[in-house]
NUTOR-890271 format. One line per field, with one value per residue: residue number from 1; residue in three letters; x, y, z of N, C-alpha, C in turn. Coordinates in Angstrom, 2 decimals. Atoms other than C-alpha are relative to their C-alpha. Layout:
REM residues N
num	c(NUM, ...)
residuo	c(ALA, ...)
nx	c(X, ...)
ny	c(Y, ...)
nz	c(Z, ...)
cax	c(X, ...)
cay	c(Y, ...)
caz	c(Z, ...)
cx	c(X, ...)
cy	c(Y, ...)
cz	c(Z, ...)
//
This chain:
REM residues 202
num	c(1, 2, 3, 4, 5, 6, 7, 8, 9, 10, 11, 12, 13, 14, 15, 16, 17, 18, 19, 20, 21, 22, 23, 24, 25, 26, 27, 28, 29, 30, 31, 32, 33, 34, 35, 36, 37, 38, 39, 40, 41, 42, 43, 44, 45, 46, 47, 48, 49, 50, 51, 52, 53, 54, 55, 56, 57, 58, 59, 60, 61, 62, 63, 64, 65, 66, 67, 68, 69, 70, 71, 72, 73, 74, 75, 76, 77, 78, 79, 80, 81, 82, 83, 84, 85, 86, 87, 88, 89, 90, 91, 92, 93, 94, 95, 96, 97, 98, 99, 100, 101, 102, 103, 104, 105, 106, 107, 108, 109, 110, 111, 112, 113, 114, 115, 116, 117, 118, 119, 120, 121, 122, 123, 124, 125, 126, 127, 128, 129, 130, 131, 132, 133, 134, 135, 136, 137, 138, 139, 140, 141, 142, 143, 144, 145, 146, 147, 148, 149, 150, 151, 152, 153, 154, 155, 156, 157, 158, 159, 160, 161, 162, 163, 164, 165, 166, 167, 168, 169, 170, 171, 172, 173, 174, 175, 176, 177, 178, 179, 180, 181, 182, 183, 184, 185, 186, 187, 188, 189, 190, 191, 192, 193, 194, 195, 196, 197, 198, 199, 200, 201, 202)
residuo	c(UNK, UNK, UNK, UNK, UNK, UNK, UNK, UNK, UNK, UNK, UNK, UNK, UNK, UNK, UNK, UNK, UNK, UNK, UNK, UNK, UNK, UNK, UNK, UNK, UNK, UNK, UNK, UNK, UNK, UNK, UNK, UNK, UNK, UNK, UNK, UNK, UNK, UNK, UNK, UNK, UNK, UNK, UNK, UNK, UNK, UNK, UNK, UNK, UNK, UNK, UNK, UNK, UNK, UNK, UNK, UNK, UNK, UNK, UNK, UNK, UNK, UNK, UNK, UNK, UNK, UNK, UNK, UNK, UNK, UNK, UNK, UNK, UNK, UNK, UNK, UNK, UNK, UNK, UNK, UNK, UNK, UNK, UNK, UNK, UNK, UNK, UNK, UNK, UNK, UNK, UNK, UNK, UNK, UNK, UNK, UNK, UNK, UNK, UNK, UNK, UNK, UNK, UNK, UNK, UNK, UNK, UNK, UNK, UNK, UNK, UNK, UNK, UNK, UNK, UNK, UNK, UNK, UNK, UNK, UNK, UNK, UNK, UNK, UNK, UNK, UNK, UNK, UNK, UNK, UNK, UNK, UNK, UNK, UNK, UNK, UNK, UNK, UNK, UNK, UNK, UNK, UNK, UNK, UNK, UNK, UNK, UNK, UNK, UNK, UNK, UNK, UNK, UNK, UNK, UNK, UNK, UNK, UNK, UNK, UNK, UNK, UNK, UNK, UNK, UNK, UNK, UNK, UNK, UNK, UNK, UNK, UNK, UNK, UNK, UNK, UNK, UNK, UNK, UNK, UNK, UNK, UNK, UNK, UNK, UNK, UNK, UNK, UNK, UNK, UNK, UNK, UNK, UNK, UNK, UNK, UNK, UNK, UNK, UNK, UNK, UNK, UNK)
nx	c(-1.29, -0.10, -0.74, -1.01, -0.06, -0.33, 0.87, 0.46, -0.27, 0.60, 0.80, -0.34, -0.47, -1.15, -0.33, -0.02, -1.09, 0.44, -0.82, 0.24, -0.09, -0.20, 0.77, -0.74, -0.08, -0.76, 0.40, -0.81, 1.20, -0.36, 0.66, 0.17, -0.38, -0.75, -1.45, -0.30, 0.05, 0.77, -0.53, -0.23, 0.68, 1.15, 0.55, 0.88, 2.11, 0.72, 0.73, 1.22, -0.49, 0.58, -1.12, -0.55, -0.79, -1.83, -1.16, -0.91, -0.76, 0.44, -0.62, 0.69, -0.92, -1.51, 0.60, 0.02, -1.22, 0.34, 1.86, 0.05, -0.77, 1.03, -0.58, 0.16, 1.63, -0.29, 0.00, 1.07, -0.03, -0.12, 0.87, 1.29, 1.00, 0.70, 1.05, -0.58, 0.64, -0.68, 0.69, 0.05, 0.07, -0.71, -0.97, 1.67, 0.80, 0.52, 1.46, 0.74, 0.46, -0.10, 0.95, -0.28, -1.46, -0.93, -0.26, 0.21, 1.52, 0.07, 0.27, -1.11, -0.88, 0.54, 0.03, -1.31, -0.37, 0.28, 1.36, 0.43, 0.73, 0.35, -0.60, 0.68, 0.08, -0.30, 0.24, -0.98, 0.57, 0.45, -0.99, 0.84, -0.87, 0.41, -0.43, 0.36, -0.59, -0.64, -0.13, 1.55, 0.95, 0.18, 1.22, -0.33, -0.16, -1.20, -0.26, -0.57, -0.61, -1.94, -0.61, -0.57, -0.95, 0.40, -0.03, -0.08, -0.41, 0.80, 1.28, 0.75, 2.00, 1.14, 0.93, -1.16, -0.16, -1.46, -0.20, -1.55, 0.33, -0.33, -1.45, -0.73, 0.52, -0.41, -1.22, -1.28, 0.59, 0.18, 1.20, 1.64, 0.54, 0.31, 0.92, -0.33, 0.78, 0.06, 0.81, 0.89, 0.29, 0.81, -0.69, -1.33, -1.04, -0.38, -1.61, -0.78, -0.86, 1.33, -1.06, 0.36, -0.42, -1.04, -0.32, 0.44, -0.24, -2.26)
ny	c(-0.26, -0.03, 1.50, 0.01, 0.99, 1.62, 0.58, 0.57, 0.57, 1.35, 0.06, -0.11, 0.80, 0.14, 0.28, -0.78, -0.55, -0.63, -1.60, -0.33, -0.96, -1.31, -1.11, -0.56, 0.88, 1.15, 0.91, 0.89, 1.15, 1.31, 1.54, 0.43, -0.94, 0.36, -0.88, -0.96, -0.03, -0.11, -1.18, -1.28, -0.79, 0.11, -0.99, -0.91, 0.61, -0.01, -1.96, 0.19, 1.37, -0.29, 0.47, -0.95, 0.62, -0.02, 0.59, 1.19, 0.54, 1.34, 1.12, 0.32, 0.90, -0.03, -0.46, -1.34, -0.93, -1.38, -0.33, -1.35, -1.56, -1.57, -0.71, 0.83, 0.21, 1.11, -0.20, 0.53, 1.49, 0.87, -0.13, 0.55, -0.28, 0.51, -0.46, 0.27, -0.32, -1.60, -0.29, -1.38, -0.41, -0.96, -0.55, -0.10, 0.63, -0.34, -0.22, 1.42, 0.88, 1.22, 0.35, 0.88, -0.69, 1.24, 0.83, -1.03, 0.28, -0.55, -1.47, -0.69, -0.35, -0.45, -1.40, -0.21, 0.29, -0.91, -0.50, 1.13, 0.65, 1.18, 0.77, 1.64, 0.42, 1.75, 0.79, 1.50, 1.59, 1.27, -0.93, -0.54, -1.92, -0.94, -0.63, -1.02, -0.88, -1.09, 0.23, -0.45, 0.93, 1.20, -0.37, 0.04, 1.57, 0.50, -0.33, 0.46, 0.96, 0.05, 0.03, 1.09, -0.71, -0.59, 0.00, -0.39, 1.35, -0.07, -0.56, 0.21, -0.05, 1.57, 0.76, 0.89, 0.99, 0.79, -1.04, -0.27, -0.93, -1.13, -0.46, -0.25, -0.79, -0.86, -0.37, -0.08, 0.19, -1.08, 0.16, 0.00, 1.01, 0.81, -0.53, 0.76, 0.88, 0.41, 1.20, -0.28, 0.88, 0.25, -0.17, -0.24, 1.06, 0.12, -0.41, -1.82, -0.73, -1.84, -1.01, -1.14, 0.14, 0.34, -1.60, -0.39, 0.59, -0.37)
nz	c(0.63, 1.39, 0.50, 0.75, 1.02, -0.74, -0.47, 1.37, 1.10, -0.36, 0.75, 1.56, 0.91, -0.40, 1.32, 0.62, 0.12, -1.47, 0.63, -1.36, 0.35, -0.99, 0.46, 0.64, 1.36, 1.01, 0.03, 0.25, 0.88, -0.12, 0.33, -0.80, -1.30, -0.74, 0.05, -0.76, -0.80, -0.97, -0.88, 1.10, -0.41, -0.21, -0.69, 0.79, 0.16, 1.10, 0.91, 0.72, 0.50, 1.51, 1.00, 0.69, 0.94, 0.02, 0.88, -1.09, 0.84, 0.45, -0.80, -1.14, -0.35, -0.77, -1.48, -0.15, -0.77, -0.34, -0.62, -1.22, 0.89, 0.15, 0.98, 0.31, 1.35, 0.99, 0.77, 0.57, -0.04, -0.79, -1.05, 0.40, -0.59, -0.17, -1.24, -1.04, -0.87, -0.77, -1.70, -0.32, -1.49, -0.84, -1.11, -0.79, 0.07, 0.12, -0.73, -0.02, -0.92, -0.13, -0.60, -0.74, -0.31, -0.24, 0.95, 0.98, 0.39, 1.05, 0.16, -0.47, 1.45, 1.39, 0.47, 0.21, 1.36, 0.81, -0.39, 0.83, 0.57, 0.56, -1.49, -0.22, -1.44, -0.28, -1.18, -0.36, -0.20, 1.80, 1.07, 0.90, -0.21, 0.43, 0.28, -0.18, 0.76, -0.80, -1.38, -0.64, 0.10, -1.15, -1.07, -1.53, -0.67, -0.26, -0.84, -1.00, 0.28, -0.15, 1.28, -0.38, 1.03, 0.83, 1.27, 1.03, 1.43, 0.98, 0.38, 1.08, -0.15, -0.59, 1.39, 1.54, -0.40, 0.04, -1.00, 0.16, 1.79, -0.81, -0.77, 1.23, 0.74, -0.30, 0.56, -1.86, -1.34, -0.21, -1.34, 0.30, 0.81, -0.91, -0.86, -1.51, -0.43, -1.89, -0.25, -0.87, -0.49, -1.21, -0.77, 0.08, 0.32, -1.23, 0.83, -0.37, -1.10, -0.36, -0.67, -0.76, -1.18, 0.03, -0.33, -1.89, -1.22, -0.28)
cax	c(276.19, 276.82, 278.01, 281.78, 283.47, 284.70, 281.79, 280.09, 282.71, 281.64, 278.86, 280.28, 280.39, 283.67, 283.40, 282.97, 284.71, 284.84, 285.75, 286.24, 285.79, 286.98, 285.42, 288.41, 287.45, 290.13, 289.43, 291.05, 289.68, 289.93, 289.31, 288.02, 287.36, 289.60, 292.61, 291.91, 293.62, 291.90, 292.80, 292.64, 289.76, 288.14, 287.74, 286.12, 281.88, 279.98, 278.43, 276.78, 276.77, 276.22, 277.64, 280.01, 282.21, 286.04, 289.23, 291.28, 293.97, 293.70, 296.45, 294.57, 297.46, 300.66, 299.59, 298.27, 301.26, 301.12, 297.39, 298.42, 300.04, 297.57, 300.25, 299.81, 297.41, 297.28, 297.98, 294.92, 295.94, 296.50, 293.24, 289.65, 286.27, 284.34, 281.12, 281.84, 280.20, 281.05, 281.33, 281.45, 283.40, 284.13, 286.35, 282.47, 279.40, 276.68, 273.20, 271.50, 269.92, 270.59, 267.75, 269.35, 272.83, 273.84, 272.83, 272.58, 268.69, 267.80, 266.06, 269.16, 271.20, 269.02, 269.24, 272.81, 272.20, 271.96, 268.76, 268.62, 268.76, 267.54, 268.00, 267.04, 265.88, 266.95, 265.11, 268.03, 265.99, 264.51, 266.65, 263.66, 264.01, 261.98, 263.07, 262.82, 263.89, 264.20, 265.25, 261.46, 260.08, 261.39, 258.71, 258.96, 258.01, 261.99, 262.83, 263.22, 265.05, 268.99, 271.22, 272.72, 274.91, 275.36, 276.40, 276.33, 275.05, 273.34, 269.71, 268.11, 264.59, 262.49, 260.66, 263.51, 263.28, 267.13, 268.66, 272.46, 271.28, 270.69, 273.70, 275.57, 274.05, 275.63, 278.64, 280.61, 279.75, 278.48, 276.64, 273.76, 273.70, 273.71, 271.50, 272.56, 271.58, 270.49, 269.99, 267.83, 267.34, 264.97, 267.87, 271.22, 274.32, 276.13, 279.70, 280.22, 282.32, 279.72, 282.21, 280.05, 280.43, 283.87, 284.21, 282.38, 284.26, 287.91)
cay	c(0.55, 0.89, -2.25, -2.39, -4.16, -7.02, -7.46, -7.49, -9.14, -12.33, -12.48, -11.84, -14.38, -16.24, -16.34, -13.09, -10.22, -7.31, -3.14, -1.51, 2.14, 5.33, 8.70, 9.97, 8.36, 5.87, 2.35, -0.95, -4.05, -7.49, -10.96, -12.26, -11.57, -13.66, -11.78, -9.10, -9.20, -9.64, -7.01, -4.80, -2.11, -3.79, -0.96, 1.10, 1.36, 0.38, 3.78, 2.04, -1.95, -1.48, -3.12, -1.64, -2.38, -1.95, -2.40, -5.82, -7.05, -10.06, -11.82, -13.80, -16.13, -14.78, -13.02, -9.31, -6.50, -3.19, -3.21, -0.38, 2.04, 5.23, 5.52, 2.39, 1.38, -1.06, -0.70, -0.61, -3.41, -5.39, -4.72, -5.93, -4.23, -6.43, -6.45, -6.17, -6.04, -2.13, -1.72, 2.26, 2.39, 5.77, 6.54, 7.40, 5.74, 6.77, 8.21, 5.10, 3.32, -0.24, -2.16, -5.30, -5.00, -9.26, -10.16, -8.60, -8.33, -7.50, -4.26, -3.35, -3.61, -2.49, 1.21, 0.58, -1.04, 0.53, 2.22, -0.09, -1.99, -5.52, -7.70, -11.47, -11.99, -15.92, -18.28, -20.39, -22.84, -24.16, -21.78, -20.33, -16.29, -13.55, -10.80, -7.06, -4.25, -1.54, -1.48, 0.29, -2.65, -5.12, -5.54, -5.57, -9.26, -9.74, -7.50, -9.48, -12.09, -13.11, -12.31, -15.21, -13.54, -11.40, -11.64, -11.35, -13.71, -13.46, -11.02, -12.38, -13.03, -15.92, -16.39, -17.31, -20.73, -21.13, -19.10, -20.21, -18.81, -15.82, -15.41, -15.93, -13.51, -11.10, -8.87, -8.41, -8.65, -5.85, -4.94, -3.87, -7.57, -8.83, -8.88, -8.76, -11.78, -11.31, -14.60, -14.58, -17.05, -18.13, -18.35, -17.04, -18.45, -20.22, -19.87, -15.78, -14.42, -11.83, -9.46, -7.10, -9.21, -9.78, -5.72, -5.73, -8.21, -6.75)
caz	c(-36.11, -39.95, -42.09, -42.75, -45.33, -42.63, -42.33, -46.06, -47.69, -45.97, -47.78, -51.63, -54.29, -54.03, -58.04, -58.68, -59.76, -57.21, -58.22, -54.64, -54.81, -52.84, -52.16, -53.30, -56.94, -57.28, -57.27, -57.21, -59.10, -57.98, -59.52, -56.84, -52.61, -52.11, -53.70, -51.10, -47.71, -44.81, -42.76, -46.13, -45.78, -43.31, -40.99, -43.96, -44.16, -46.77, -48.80, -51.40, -53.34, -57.44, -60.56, -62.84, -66.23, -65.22, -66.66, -65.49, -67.32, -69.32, -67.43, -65.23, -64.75, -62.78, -59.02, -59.30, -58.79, -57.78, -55.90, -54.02, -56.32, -56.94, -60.14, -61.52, -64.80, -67.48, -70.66, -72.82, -74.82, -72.04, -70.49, -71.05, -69.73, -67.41, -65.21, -61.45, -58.60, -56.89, -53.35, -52.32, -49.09, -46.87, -43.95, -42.22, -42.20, -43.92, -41.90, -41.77, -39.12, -38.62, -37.51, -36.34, -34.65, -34.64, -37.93, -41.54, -42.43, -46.07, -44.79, -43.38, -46.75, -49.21, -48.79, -49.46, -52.96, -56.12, -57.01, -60.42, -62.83, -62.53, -59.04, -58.40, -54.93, -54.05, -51.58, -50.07, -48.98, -52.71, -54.95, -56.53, -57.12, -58.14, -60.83, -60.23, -62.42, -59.63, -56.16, -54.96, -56.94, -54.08, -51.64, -47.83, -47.72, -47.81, -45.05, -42.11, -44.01, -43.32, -46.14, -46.76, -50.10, -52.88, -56.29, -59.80, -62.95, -66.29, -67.31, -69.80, -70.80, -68.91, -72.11, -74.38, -74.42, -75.87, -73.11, -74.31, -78.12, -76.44, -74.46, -77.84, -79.53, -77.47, -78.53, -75.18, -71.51, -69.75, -66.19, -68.08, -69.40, -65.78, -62.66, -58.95, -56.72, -53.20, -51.75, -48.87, -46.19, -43.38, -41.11, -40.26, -42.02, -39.00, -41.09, -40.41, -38.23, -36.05, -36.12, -34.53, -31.25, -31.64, -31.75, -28.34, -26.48, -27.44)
cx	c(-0.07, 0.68, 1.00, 0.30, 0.35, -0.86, -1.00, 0.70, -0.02, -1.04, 0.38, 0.40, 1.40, 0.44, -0.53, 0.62, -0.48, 0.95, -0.33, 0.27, 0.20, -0.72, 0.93, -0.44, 0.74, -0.46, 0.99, -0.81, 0.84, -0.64, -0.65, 0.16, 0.96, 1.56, 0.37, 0.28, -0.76, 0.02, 0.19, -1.23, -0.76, -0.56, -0.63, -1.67, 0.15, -0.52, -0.75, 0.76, -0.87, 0.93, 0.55, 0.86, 1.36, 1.13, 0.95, 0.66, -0.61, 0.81, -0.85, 1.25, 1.06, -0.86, -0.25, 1.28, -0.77, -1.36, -0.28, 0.41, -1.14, 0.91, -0.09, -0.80, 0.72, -0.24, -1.59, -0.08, 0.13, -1.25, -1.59, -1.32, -1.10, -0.59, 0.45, -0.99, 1.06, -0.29, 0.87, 0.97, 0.75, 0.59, -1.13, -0.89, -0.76, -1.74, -1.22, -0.68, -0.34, -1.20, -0.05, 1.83, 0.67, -0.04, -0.03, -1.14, 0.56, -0.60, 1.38, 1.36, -0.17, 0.15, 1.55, 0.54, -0.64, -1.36, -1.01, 0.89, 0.13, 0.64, -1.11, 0.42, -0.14, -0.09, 1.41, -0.16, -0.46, 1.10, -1.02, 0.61, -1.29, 0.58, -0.57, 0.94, 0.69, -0.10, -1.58, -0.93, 0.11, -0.67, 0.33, -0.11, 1.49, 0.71, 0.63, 0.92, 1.65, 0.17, 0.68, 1.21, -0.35, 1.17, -0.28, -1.19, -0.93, -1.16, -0.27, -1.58, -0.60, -0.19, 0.84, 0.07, 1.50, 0.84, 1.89, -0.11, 0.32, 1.19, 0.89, 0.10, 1.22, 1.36, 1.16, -0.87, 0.11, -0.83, -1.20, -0.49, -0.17, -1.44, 0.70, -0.71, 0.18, -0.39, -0.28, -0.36, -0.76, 0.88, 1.47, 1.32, 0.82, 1.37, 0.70, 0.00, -1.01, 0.83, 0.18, 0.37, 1.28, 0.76, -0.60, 0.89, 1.37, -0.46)
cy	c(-0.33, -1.20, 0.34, -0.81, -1.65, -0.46, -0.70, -1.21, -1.73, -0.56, -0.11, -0.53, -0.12, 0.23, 1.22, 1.57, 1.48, 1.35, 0.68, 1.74, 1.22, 1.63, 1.16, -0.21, -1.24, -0.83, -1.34, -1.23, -1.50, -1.08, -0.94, 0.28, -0.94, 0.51, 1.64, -0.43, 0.16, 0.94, 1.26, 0.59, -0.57, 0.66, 1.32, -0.12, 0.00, 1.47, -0.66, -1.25, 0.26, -1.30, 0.91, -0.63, 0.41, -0.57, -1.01, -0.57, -1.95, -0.82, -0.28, -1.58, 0.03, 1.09, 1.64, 1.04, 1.25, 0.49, 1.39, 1.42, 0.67, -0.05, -1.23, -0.63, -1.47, 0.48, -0.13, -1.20, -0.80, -0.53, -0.40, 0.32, -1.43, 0.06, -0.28, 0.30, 1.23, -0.03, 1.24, -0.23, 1.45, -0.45, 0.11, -0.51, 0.52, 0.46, -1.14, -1.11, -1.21, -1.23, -1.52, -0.13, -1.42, -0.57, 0.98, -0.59, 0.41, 1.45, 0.75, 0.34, 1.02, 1.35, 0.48, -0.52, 1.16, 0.12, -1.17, -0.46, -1.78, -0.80, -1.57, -0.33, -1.67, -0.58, -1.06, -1.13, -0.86, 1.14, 0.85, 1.54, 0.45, 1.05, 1.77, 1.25, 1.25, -0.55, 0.54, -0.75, -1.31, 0.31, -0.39, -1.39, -0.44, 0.75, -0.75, -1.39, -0.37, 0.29, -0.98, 0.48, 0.82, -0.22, 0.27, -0.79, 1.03, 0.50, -0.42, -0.08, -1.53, -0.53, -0.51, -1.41, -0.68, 1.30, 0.13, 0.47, 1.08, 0.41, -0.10, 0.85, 1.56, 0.63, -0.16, -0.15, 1.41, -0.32, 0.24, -1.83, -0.86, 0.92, 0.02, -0.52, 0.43, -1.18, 0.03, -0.97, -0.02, 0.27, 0.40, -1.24, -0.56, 0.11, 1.45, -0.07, 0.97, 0.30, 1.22, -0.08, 0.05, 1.75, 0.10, -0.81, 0.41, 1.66)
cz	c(-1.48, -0.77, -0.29, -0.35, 0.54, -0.20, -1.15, -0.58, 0.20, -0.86, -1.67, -0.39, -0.17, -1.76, -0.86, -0.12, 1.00, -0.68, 1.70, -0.04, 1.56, -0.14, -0.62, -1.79, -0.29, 0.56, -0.11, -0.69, 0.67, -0.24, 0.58, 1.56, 0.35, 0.17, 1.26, 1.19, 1.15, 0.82, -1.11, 0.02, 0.91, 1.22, -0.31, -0.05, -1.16, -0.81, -1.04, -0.88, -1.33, -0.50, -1.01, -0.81, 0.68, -0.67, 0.77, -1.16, -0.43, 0.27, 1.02, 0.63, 1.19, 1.21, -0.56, 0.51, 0.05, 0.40, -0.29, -0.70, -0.71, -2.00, -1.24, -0.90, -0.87, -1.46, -0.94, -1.04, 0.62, 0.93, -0.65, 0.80, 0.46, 1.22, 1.53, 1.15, 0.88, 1.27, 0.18, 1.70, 0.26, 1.30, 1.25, -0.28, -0.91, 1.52, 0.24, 1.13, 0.00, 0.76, 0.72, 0.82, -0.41, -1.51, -1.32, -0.69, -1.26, 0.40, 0.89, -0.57, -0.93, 0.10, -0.33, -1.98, -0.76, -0.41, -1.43, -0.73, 0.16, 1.10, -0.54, 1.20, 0.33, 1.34, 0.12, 0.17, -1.06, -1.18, -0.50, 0.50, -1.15, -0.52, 0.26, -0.36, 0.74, 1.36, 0.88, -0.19, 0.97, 1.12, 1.34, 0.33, 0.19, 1.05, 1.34, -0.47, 0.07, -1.97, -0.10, -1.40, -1.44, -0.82, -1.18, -1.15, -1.53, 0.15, -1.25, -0.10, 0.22, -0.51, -0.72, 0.56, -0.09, 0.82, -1.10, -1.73, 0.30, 0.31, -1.11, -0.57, 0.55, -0.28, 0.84, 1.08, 0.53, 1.46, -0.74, -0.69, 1.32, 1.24, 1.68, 0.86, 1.22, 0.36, 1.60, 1.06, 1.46, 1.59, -0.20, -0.29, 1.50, -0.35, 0.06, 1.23, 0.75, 0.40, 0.60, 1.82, -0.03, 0.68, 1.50, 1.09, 0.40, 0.83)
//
């Protein structure tokens, strides 16, 4: 069976910002998974996990209005482009063959992420992480591995020894200035819901 979003958004950085997209085109943006209802797409599939700049107001203070309204925008002064992690969902699955049904492997994601630029695959167990510019450059050794989450942070360069120089330097924030983190673990988180059984027992 195909991943839906119940089921992803378990997984997604509690501290990061989230653009949820339709095959219609439109899109909603949220500050966080936590601002989204639980019971809000989560009988939609996955279609494909990228990053992307979007527009989110620069109130980050008083509760989000109007989610839901198709008619609904923000003024462009009011609004401020920033990097997001994209999740694609349809109404149908994609063609995809699932290769574990109870847990979510990394080879059972990845043909759902974007094709590039610039991932950091993260051991859970010591933190360490490997960088990789394209998705064909991650190698099968992470395949059978639990996902343990995904996220966002900072691309920069290894070598710079003053990293926060760097990050100064920069004009604005952008996805091309970040990387997305898979973090990867030996074993399954014991904290998710398997809401695959849950679907079998009702």
């Amino acid at each position: 069976m195909a991943i839906q979003f119940k089921e992803i958004r378990q997984y997604l950085a509690r501290n990061t910002r989230l653009s949820i997209c339709f095959e219609d085109g439109y899109y909603r943006d949220y500050l966080m998974i936590s601002d989204i209802p639980t019971e809000k797409y989560k009988d939609l599939y996955v279609y494909g996990i990228g990053m992307i700049d979007v527009e989110f107001s620069k109130d980050v203070y008083t509760s989000p209005q109007n989610l839901d309204d198709t008619n609904s925008s923000i003024k462009m002064k009011e609004c401020t482009f920033e990097p997001a992690i994209e999740i694609v969902l349809h109404k149908t699955p994609r063609d995809i063959e699932r290769k574990a049904e109870e847990v979510l492997l990394f080879k059972d994601i990845k043909p759902y992420l974007q094709i590039g630029r610039n991932f950091a695959a993260v051991n859970r167990e010591d933190w360490s992480y490997k960088l990789y510019e394209w998705k064909r450059d991650i190698p099968d050794e992470y395949n059978d591995k639990f996902v343990f989450g995904i996220g966002m942070e900072d691309n920069f360069d290894e070598n710079d020894k003053d990293i926060i120089k760097a990050l100064e330097k920069r004009g604005y924030d952008s996805c091309m200035n970040k990387r997305m983190v898979i973090v990867l673990s030996d074993t399954g988180r014991t904290d998710i819901e398997n809401v695959r059984g849950a679907i079998c027992r009702n």
